[in-house]
RODREN-502193 format. One record per residue (C-alpha): chain; x, y, z. Coordinates in steps of 0.05 Angstrom, whole numbers. Example, Ala and Ser with C-alpha at 12.3 -4.5 7.8 and 13.67 -1.06 7.14 Angstrom:
BEGIN
<site mol="A" px="246" py="-90" pz="156"/>
<site mol="A" px="273" py="-21" pz="143"/>
This chain:
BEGIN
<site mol="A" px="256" py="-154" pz="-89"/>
<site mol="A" px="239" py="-228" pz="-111"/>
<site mol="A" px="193" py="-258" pz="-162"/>
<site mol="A" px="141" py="-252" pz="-101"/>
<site mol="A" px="139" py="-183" pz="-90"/>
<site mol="A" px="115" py="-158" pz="-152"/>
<site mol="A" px="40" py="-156" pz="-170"/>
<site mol="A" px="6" py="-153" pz="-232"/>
<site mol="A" px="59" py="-187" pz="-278"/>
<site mol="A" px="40" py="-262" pz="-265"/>
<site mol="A" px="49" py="-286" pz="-335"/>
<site mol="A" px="112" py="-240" pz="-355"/>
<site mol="A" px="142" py="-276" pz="-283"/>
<site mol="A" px="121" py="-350" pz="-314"/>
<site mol="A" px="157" py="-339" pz="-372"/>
<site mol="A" px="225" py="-327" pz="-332"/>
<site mol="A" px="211" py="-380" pz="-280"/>
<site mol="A" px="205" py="-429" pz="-333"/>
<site mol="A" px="272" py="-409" pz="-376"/>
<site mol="A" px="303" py="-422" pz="-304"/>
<site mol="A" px="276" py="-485" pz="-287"/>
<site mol="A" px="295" py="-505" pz="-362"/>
<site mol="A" px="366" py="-482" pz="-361"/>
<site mol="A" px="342" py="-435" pz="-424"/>
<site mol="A" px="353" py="-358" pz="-411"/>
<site mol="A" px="357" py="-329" pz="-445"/>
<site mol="A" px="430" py="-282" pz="-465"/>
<site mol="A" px="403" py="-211" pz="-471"/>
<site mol="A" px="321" py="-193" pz="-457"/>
<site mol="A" px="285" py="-135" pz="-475"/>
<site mol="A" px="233" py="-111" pz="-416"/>
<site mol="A" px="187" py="-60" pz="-456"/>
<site mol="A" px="128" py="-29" pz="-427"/>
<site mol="A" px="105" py="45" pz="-398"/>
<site mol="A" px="158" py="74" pz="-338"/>
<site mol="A" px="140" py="58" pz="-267"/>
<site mol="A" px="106" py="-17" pz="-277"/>
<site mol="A" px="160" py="-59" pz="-245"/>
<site mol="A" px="212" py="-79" pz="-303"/>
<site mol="A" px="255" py="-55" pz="-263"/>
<site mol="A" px="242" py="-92" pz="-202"/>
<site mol="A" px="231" py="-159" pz="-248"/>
<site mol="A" px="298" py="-151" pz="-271"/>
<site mol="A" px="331" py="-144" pz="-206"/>
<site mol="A" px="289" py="-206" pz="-186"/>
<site mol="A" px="305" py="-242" pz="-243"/>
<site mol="A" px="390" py="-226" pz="-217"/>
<site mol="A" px="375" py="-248" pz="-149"/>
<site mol="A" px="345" py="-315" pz="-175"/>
<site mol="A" px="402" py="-327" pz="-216"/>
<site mol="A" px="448" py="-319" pz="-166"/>
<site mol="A" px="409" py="-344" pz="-101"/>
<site mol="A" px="437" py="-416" pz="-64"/>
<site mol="A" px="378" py="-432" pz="-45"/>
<site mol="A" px="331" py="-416" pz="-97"/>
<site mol="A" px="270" py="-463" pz="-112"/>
<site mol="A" px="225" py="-426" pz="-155"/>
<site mol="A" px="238" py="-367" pz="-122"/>
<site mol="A" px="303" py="-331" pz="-92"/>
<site mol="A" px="301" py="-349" pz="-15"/>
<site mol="A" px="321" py="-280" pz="4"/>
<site mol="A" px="358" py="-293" pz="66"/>
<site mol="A" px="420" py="-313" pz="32"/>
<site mol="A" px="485" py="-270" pz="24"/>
<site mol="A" px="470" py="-262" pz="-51"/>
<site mol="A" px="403" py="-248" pz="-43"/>
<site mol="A" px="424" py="-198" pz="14"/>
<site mol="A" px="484" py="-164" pz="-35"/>
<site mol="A" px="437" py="-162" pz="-91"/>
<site mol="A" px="380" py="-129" pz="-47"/>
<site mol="A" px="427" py="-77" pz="-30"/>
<site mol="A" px="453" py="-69" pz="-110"/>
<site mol="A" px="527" py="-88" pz="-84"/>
<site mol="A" px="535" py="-160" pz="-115"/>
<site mol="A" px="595" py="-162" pz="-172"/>
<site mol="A" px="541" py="-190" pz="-218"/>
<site mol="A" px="495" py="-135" pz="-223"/>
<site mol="A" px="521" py="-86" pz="-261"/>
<site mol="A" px="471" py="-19" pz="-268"/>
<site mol="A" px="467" py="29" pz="-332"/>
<site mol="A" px="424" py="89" pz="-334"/>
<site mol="A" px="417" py="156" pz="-375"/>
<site mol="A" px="462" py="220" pz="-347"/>
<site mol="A" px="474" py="282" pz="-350"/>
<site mol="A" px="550" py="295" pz="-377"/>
<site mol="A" px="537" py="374" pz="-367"/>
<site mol="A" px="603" py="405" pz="-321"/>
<site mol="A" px="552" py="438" pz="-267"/>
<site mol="A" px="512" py="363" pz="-259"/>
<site mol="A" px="584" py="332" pz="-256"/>
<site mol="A" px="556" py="268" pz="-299"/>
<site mol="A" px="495" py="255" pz="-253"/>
<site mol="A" px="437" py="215" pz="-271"/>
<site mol="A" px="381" py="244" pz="-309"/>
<site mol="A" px="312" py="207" pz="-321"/>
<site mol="A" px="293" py="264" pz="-358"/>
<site mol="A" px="340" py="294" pz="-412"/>
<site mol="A" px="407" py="240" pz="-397"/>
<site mol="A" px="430" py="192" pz="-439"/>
<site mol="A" px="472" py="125" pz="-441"/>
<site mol="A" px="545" py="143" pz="-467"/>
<site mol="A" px="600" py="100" pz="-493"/>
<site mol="A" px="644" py="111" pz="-431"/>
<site mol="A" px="586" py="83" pz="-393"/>
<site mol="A" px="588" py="26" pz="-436"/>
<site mol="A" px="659" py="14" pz="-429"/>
<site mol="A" px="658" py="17" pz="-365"/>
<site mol="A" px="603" py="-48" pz="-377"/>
<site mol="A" px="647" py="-77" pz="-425"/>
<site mol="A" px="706" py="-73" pz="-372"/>
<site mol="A" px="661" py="-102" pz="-316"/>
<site mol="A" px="639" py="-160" pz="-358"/>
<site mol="A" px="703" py="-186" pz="-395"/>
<site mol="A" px="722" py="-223" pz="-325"/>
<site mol="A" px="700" py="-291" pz="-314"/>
<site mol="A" px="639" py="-305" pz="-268"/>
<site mol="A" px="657" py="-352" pz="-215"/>
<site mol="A" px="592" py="-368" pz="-184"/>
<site mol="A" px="517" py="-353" pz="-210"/>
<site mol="A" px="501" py="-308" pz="-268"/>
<site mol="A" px="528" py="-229" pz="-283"/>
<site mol="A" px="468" py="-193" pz="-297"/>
<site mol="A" px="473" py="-123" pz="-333"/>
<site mol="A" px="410" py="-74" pz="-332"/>
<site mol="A" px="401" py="-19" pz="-378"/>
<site mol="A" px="350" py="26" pz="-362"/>
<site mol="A" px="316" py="76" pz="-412"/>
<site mol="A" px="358" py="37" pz="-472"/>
<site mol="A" px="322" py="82" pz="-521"/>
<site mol="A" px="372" py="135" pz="-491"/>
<site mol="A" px="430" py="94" pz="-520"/>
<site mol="A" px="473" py="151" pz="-560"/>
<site mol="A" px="493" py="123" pz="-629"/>
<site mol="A" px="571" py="108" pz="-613"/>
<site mol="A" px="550" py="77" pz="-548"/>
<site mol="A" px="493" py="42" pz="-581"/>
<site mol="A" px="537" py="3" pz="-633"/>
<site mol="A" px="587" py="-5" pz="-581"/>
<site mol="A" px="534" py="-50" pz="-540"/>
<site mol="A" px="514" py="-84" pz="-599"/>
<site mol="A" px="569" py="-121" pz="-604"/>
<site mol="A" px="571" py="-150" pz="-536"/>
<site mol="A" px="490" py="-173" pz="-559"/>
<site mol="A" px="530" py="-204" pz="-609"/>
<site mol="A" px="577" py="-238" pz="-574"/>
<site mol="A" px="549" py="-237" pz="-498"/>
<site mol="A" px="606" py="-259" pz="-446"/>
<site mol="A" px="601" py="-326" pz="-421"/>
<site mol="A" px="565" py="-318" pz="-354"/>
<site mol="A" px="529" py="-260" pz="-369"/>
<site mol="A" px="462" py="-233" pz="-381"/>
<site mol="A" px="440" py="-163" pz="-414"/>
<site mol="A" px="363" py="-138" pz="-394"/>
<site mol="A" px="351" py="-74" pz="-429"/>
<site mol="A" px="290" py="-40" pz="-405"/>
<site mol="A" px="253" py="11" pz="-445"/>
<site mol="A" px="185" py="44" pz="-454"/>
<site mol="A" px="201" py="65" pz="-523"/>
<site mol="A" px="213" py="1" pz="-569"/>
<site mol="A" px="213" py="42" pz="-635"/>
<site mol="A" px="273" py="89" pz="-610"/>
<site mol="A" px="320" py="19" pz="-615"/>
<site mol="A" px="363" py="8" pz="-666"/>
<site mol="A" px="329" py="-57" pz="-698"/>
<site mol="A" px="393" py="-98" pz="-699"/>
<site mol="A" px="389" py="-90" pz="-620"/>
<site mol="A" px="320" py="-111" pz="-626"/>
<site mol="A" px="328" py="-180" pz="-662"/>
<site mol="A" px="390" py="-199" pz="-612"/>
<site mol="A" px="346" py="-195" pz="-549"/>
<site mol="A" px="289" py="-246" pz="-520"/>
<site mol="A" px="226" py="-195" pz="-514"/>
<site mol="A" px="167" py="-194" pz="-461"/>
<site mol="A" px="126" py="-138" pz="-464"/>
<site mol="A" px="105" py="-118" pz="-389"/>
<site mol="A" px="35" py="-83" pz="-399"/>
<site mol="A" px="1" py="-33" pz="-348"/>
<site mol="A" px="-15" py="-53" pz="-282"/>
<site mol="A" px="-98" py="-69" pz="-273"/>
<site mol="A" px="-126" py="-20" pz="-242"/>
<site mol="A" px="-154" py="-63" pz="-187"/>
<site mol="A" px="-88" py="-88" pz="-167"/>
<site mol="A" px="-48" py="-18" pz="-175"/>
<site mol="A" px="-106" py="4" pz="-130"/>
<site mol="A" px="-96" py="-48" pz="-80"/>
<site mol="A" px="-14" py="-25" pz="-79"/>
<site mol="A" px="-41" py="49" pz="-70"/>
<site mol="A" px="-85" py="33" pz="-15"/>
<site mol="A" px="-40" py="-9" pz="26"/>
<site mol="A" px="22" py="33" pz="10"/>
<site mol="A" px="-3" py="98" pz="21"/>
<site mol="A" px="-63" py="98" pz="66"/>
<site mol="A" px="-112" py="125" pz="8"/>
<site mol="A" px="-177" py="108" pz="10"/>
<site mol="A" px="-206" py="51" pz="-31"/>
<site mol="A" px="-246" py="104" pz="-77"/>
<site mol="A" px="-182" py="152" pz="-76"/>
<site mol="A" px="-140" py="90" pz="-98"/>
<site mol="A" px="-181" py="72" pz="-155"/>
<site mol="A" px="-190" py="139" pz="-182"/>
<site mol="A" px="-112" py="150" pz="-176"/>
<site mol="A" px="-96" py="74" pz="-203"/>
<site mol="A" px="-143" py="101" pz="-267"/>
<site mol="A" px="-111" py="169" pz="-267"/>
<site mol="A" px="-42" py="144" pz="-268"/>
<site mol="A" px="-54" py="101" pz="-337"/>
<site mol="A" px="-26" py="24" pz="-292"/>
<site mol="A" px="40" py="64" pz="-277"/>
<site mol="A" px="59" py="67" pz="-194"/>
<site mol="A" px="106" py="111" pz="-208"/>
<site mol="A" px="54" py="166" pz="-230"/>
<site mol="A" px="7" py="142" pz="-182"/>
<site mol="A" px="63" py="156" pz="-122"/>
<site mol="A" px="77" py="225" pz="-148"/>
<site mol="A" px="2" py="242" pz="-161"/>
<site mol="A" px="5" py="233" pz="-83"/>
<site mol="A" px="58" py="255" pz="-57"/>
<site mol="A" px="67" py="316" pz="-111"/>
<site mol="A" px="-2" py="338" pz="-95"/>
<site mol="A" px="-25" py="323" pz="-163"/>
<site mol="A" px="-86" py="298" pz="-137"/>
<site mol="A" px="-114" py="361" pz="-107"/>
<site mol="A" px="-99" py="403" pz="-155"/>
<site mol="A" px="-141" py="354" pz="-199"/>
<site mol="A" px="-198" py="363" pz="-154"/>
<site mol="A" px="-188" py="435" pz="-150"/>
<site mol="A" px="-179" py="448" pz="-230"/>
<site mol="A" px="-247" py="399" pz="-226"/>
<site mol="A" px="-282" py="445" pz="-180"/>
<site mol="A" px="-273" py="506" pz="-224"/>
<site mol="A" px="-287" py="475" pz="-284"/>
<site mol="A" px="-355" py="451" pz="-261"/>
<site mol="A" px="-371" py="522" pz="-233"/>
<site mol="A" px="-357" py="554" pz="-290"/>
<site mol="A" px="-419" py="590" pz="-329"/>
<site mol="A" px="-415" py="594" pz="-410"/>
<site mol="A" px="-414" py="671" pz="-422"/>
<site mol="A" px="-391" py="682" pz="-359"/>
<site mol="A" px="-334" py="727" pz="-395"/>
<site mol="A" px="-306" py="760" pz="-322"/>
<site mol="A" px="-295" py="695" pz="-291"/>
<site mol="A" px="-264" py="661" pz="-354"/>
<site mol="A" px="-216" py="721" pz="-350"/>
<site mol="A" px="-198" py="716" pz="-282"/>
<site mol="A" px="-181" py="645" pz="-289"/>
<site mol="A" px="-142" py="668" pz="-352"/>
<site mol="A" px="-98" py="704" pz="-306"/>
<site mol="A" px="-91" py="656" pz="-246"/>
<site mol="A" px="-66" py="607" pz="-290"/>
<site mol="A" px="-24" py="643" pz="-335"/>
<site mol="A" px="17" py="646" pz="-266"/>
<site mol="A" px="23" py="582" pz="-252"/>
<site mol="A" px="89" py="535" pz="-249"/>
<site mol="A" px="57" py="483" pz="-267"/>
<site mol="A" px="21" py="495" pz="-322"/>
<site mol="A" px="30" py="437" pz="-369"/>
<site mol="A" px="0" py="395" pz="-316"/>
<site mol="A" px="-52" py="433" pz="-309"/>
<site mol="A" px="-68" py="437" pz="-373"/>
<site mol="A" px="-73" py="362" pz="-386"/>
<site mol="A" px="-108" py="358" pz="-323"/>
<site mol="A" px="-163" py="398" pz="-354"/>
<site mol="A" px="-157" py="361" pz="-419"/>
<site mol="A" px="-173" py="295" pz="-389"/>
<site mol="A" px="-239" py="328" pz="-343"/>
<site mol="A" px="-267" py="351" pz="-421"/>
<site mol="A" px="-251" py="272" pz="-439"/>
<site mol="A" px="-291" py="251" pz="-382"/>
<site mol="A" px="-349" py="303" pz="-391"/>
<site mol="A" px="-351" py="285" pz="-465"/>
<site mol="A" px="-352" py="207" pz="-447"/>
<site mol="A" px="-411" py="217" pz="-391"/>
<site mol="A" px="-439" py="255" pz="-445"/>
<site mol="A" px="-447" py="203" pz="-489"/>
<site mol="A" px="-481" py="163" pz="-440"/>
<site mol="A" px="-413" py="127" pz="-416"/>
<site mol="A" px="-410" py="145" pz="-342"/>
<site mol="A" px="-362" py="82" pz="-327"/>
<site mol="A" px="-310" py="108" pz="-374"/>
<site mol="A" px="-304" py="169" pz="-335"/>
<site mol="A" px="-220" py="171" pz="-304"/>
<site mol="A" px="-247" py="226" pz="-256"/>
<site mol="A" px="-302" py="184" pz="-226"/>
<site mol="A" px="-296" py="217" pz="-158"/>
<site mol="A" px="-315" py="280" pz="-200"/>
<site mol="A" px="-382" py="241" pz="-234"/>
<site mol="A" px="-436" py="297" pz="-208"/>
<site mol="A" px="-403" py="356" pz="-234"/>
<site mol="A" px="-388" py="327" pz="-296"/>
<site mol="A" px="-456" py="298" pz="-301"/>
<site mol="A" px="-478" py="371" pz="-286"/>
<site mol="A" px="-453" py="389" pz="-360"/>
<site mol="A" px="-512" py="383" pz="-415"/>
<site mol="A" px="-485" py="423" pz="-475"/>
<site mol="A" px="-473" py="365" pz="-510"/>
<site mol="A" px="-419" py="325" pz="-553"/>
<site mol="A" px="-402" py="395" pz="-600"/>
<site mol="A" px="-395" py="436" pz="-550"/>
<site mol="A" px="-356" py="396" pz="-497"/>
<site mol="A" px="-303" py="378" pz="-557"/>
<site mol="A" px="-291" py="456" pz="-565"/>
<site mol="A" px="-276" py="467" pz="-501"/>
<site mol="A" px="-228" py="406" pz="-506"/>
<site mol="A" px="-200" py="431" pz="-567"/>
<site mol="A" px="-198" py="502" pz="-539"/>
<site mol="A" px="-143" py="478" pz="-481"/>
<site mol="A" px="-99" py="431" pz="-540"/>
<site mol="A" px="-90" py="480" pz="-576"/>
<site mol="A" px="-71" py="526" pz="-518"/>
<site mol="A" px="-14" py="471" pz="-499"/>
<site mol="A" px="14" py="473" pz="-564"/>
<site mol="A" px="16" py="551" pz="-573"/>
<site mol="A" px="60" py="567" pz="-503"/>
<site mol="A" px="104" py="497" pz="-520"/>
<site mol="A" px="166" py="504" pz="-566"/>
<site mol="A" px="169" py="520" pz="-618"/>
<site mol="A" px="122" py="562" pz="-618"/>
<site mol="A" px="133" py="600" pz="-545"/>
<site mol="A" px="64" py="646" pz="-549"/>
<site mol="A" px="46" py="698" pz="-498"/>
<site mol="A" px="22" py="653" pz="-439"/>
<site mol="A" px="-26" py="698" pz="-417"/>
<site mol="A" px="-60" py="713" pz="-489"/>
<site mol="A" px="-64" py="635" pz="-501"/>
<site mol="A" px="-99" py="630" pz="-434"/>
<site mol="A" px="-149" py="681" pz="-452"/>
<site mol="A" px="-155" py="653" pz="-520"/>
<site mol="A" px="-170" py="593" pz="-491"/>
<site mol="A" px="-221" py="610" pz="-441"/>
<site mol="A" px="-258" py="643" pz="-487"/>
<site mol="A" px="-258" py="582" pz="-536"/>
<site mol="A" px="-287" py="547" pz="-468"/>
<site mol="A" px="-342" py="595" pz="-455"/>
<site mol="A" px="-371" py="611" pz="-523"/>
């Protein structure tokens, strides 16, 4: 992965390429944005640049470092991430519910105290908001004293979870999420979508590639169109109906999805509404939603309706799932 590869971060890139050509990077960087927009992959460009023979605004990637850094086996990348210290996981990562503990940061203390012969050490954190507190100030002082040689990139989504004494110790660039155009053009050429597919999963997705790949290959996407489908058929005080979706989707795995996906078809029928048919996320969907003429009051109830369905079956508050389903079809019919 070199500066080249990535799309969509052309001024976030500049910024690095010109601390290079300066002799001015920074000793530790923050990388904060949403998951799944290529900090990750700008970091691990930003190593192999640092440590390339032949670089010239760009790592060559042909080179042995560029070759070892490709394959994450260089001894100047050094990788942190969250796990999952629980006996039956065995201290596997977690993106989910890990974090970053001070045995992993020894471990990066350890790894970083030796002297760098040639190019730079680079050390990536990823998720740094998951920092525990012991591990945490443990890090903080090698932001305070960074080994000769060596540079820190923490990457995070979550900027407010960092202790602000991290914070003021790191060079920041904010990575923002990918244009829908361009995260479109990735979908397209990546996964064989359709143009109008890709842009409708690009919106969906929020500029993330991440989501967009598992909207594809989790089958998000159909069971968008197929929660779509239903919600356009369904009649106001058409009570039999409401109840039998009710029940189908009180049995559902996945309902939290579901629910949101719902959530965001009420945000585009409210939007179309209004007379803002561009807006719409779900602009494959544009007829059905158009087909809904109840108006602004009536739309937000049915919004409202599945919200506060979402909150009622979440913890704390662990309701019946099948009451808050037929709670909340009702709210949708009425």
């Amino acid at each position: 992965m070199s500066f080249k590869d990535i799309a969509g971060h052309d001024s976030e890139i500049g910024l690095l390429k010109g601390a290079i050509s300066l002799g001015r990077v920074a000793h530790a960087f923050l990388f904060a944005g949403p998951d799944g927009i290529g900090k990750k992959k700008t970091a691990i460009a930003l190593a192999k640049a640092l440590n390339c023979d032949g670089y010239s605004d760009d790592s060559c990637g042909i080179c042995d470092d560029c070759a070892r850094m490709e394959a994450a086996t260089h001894a100047n990348l050094v990788t942190v991430w969250p796990i999952d210290a629980a006996l039956d996981k065995g201290g596997e990562r977690d993106d989910v519910d890990g974090l970053i503990r001070i045995d992993q940061v020894r471990e990066v203390l350890n790894a970083v105290r030796f002297k760098v012969e040639k190019g730079r050490r680079v050390v990536i954190v990823e998720s740094a908001e998951r920092f525990m507190p012991q591990a945490a100030n443990a890090f903080l002082k090698t932001l305070e004293e960074p080994p000769e040689g060596s540079i820190i990139i923490l990457l995070t989504s979550r900027v407010s979870a960092l202790l602000p004494t991290i914070l003021s110790r790191c060079q920041r660039i904010n990575f923002r999420p990918l244009v829908a155009d361009t995260l479109a053009g990735i979908i397209s050429s990546r996964f064989g979508s359709a143009q109008s597919d890709a842009r409708t999963i690009a919106r969906l997705s929020g500029g993330s590639l991440s989501r967009a790949a598992a909207l594809i290959s989790e089958g998000a996407d159909e069971r968008r169109k197929e929660i779509g489908a239903k919600l356009s058929a369904l009649k106001y005080n058409d009570l039999t109906s409401a109840m039998k979706m009710a029940e189908d989707l009180s049995k559902r795995d996945d309902l939290g999805e579901v629910l949101e996906l719902m959530k965001g078809w009420y945000r585009d029928a409210i939007v179309v509404a209004e007379g803002a048919p561009e807006m719409a996320v779900n602009s494959d969907m544009i007829d059905g939603l158009k087909g809904r003429r109840e108006g602004f009051d009536r739309l937000w109830r049915g919004f409202s309706a599945i919200e506060a369905a979402r909150r009622d079956i979440m913890p704390p508050r662990n309701a019946n799932t099948k009451l808050a389903m037929e709670v909340m079809m009702l709210g949708i019919i009425n």
